[in-house]
C-alpha positions in Angstrom: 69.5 50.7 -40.1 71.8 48.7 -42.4 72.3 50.1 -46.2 72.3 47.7 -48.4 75.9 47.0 -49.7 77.7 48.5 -46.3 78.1 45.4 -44.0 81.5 46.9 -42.4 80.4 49.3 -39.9 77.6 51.2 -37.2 77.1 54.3 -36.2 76.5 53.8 -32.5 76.7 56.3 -29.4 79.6 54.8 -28.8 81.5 56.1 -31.9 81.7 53.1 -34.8 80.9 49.9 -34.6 83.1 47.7 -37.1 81.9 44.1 -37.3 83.6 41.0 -36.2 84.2 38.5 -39.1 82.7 35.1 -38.6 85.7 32.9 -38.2 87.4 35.0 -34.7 88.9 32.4 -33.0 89.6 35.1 -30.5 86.1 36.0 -29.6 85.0 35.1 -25.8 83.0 31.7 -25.8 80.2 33.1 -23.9 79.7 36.1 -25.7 79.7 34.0 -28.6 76.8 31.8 -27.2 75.1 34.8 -26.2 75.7 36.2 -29.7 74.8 33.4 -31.9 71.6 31.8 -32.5 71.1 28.3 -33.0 70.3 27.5 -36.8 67.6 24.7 -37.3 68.8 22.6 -40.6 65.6 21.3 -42.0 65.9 19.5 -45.7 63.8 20.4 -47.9 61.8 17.1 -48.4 60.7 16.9 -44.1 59.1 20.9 -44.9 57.5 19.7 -48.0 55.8 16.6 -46.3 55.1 18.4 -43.1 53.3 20.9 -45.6 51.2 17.8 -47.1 50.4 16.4 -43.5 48.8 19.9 -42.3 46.9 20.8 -45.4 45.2 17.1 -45.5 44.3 17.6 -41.8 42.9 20.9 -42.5 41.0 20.1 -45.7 39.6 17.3 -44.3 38.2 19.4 -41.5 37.0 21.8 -43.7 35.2 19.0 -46.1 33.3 17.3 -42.8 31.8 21.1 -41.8 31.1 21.3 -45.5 29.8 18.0 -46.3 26.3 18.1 -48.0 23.8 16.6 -45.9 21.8 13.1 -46.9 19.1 13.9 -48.6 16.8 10.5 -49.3 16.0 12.2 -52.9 19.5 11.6 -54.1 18.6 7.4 -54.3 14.7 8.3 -54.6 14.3 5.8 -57.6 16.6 2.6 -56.1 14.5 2.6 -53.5 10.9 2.8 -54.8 11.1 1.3 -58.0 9.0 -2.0 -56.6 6.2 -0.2 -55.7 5.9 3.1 -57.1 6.4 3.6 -61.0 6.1 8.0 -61.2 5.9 10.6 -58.8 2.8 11.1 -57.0 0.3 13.5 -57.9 -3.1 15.0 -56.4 -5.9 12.5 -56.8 -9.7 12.6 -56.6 -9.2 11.9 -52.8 -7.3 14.8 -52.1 -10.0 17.1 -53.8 -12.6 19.7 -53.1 -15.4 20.6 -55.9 -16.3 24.4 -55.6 -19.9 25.2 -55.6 -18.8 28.4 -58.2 -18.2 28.6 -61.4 -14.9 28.0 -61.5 -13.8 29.3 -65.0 -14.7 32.6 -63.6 -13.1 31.9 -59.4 -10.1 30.3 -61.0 -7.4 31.6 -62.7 -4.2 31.1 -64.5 -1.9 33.7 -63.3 1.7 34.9 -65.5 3.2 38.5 -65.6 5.3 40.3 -68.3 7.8 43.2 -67.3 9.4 43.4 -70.8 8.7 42.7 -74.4 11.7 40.5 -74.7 9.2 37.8 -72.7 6.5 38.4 -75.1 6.9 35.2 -77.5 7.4 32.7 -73.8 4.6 34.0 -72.5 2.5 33.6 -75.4 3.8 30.1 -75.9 3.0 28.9 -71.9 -0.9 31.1 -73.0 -1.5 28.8 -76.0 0.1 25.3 -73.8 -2.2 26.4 -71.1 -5.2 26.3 -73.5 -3.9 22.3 -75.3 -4.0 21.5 -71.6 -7.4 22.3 -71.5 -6.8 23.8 -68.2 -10.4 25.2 -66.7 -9.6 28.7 -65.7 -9.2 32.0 -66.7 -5.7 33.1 -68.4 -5.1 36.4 -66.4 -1.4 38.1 -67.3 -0.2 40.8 -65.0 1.5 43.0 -66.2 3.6 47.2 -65.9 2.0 50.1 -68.1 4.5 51.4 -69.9 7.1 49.1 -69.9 5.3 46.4 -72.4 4.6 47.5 -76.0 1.0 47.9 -77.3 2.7 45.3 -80.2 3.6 42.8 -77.0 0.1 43.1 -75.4 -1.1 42.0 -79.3 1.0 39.1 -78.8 0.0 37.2 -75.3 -3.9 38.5 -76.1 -3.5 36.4 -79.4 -2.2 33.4 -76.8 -5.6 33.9 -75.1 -4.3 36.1 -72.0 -6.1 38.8 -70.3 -4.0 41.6 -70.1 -4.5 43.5 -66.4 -2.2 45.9 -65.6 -0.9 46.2 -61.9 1.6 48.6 -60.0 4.7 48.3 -59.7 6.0 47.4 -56.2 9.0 48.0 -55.1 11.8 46.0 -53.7 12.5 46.7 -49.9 15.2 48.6 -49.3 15.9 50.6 -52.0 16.7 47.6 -53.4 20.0 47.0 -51.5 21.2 43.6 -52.3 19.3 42.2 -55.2 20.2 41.5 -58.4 18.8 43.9 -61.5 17.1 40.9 -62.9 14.7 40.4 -59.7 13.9 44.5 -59.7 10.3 43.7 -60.6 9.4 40.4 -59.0 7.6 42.0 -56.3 5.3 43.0 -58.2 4.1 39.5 -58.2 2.8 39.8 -55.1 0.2 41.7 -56.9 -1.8 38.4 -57.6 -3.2 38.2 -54.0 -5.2 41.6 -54.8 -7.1 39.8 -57.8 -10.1 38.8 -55.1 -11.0 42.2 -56.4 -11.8 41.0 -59.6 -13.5 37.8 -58.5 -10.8 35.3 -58.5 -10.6 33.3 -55.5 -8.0 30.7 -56.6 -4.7 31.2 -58.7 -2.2 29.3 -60.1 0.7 31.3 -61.0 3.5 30.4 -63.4 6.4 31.5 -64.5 7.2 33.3 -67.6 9.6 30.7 -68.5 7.1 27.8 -67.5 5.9 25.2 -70.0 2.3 23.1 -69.2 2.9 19.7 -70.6 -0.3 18.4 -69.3 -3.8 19.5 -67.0 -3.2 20.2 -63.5 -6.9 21.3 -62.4 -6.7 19.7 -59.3 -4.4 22.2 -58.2 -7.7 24.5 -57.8 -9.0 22.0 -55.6 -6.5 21.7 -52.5 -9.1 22.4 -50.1 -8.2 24.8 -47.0 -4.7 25.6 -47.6 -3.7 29.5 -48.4 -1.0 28.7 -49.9 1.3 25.8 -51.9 4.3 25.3 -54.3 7.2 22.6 -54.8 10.1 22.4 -52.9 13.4 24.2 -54.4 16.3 22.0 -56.2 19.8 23.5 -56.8 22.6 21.8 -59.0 24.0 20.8 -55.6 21.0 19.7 -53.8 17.3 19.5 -52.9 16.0 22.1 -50.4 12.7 22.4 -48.0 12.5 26.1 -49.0 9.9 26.5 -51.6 10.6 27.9 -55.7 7.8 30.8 -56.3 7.7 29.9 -59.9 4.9 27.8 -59.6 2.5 28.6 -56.8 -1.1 27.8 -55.6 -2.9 31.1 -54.4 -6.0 31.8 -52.1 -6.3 35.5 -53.4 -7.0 37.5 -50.5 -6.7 42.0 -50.7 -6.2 42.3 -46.8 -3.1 39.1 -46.9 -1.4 41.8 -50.1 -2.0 44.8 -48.1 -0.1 42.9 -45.0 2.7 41.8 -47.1 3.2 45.0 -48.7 3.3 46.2 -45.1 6.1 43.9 -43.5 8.3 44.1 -46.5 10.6 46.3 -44.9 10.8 44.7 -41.5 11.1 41.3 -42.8 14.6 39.8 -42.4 15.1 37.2 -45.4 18.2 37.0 -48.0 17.3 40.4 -50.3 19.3 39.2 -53.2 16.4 35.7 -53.4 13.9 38.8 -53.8 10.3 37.9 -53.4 11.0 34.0 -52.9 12.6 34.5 -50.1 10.1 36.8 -48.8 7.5 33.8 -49.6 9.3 31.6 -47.8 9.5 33.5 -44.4 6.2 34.5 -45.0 4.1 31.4 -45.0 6.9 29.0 -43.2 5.5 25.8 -42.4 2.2 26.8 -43.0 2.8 26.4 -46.8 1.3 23.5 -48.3 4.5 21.5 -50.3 3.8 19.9 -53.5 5.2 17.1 -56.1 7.6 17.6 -58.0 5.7 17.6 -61.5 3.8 20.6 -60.9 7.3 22.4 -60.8 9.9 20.0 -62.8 12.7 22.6 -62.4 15.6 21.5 -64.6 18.2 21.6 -61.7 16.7 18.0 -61.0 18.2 16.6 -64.0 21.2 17.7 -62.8 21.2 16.3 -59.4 19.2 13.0 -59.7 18.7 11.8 -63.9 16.7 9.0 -62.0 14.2 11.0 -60.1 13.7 13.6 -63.0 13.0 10.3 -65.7 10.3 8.9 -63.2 8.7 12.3 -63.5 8.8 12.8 -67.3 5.2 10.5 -67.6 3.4 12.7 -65.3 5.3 15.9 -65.6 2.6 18.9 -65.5 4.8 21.9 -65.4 8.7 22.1 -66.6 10.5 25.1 -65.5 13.3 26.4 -67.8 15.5 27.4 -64.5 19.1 26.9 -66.0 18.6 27.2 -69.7 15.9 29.5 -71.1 14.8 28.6 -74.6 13.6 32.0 -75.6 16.5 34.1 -74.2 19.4 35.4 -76.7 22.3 35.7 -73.4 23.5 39.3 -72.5 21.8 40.4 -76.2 21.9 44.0 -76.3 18.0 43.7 -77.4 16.5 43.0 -74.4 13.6 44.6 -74.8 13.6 43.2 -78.0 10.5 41.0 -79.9 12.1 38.4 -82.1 10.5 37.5 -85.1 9.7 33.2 -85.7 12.8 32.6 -87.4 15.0 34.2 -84.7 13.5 32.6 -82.3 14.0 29.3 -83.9 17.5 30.3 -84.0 17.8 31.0 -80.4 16.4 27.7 -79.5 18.9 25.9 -81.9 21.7 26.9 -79.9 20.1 26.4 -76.6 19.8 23.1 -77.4 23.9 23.2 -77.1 23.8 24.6 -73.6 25.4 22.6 -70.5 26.8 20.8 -73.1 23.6 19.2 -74.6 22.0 18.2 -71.0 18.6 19.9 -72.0 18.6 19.1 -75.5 15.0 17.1 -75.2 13.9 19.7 -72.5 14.1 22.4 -74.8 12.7 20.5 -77.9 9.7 20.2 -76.0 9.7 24.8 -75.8 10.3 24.3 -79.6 7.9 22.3 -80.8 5.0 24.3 -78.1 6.6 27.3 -80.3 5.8 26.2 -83.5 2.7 24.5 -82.3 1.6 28.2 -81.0 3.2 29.7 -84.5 0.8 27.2 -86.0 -2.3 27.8 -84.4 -2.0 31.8 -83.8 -0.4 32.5 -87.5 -2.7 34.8 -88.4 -3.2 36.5 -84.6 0.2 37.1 -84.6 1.0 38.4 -88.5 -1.5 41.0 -87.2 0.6 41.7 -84.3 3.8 42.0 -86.6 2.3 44.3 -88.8 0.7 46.7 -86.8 
């Protein structure tokens, strides 16, 4: 081994080694080929644009196996703007009247884990009721961990308050995020046949109805629908389970609850993902405007304008409204002027993007405040 600042001499079996300085003219011209490696002088300038030729033949491999599929929804409003003026909708063609009454078959599904949720979910209650929506307001929701103060709240929004069990995430609840710890208890909705319901829409806490969507209840035989997913960086054929059309059914719950473990499905998109492997193909897709998620504004301002004028449901995916962000009160029920506060600066959020979006949540909030003044003061001061 050499030591740093001793160049002269080895140690060798031999006894010591001293080195030969560079310039012996004496040395043997064979052992100096056989000595001597051959030096490669390369300038600078031919490494640095070699450099530049491999890395743009590698990234432009890598951008071709990473290169977003076409997806017709990216030019959806070029194309149709002759002859189609909004995104199509259910119509009286596509419908099936029930022989039962259906404010009593049908319901309006939501759930509440927290208290923090309180105020959203009695602002989607009271829109719910201006849409004049003909079912039953039924919100599911986990004894003892919502206040007797929240449950004041949504019944003053005109929900029924049912509690459920909790169920579990698979697993242990390897892989999913703390947030989705409670979403499947969702799955708790196909048990309501129990209770007479036969049909369910289910929305969202953070849901807004902007205008009727009966016909939903009226799909005829399918089990099962909901609107295809949208990401910032793309539309998707996998469904979002944050608005979804139900055919309540106690022996389908008991077979979910049964598979849950077996299934294979990404754990950390919770009981979506489950959903989605669950009913497959079978899964009846709907428009757009029964789930306007706001990751559609992002990817195409043109498809998410035509859908503003017949817009039933606007989902607050990337900007909640209501939600103060990592607040240390999250279980926490803001009073009216906080929460007029928190919308304030949401309106700010992705840089303004949502600002009409969540004008629409504020004015349904003061609406509600409005309307259910005195429901709620009673609520308050309980």
């Amino acid at each position: 081994m050499r030591v740093p600042g001793i160049w002269s001499a080895r140690q060798t079996k031999y006894g010591d080694y001293t080195q030969l300085p560079v310039d012996a003219s004496h040395i043997n011209e064979k052992v100096g080929q056989d000595h001597h490696r051959k030096k490669w002088n390369i300038s600078p300038v031919t490494l640095y644009l070699t450099a530049l030729l491999v890395a743009g033949v590698v990234g432009g491999i890598v951008y071709r196996l990473r290169e977003e599929p076409y997806n017709p929804l990216d030019n959806y409003q070029y194309a149709c703007h002759f002859h189609r003026s909004h995104a199509p909708l259910f119509h009286s063609g596509f419908v099936q009247e029930s022989s039962v009454d259906p404010y009593q078959s049908r319901a309006v599904i939501s759930t509440l884990y927290s208290d923090s949720y309180a105020l959203a979910v009695a602002v989607l209650g009271h829109s719910i009721q201006r849409a004049k929506v003909k079912a039953r307001p039924v919100l599911l929701y986990l004894e003892g961990r919502v206040s007797p103060q929240a449950l004041c709240i949504v019944a003053a929004a005109g929900w029924q308050p049912i509690p459920v069990p909790f169920i579990a995430p698979p697993h242990n609840g390897t892989g999913i995020h703390q947030r989705f710890g409670d979403q499947y208890t969702k799955l708790n909705i196909w048990g309501l046949e129990e209770i007479g319901i036969e049909r369910a829409v289910y929305l969202d806490a953070d849901t807004l109805v902007r205008r009727n969507f009966d016909e939903l209840f009226e799909i005829g035989q399918f089990d099962f629908a909901a609107v295809p997913d949208v990401y910032e960086n793309g539309f998707v054929v996998a469904f979002n389970a944050g608005v979804m059309v139900i055919r309540t059914s106690t022996k389908m719950l008991d077979d979910m609850k049964s598979k849950l473990e077996d299934t294979k499905f990404p754990l950390h998109e919770a009981e979506q993902a489950f959903l989605n492997v669950y009913y497959g193909a079978s899964a009846l897709r709907l428009p757009y405007a029964y789930n306007a998620n706001l990751a559609i504004k992002v990817r195409s301002r043109e498809l998410w304008k035509s859908l503003e004028d017949e817009m039933r449901i606007v989902h607050y995916t990337l900007v909640k409204p209501f939600v103060v962000d990592f607040s240390p009160k999250w279980n926490y029920i803001m009073t009216a002027d906080e929460m007029r506060g928190v919308v304030a600066q949401a309106e700010n959020k992705k840089g303004g993007l949502f600002r009409e979006e969540i004008r629409w949540w504020g004015s349904a909030f003061e609406e509600a405040v409005f309307d259910l003044g005195d429901k709620l003061a009673v609520c308050y001061h309980q």
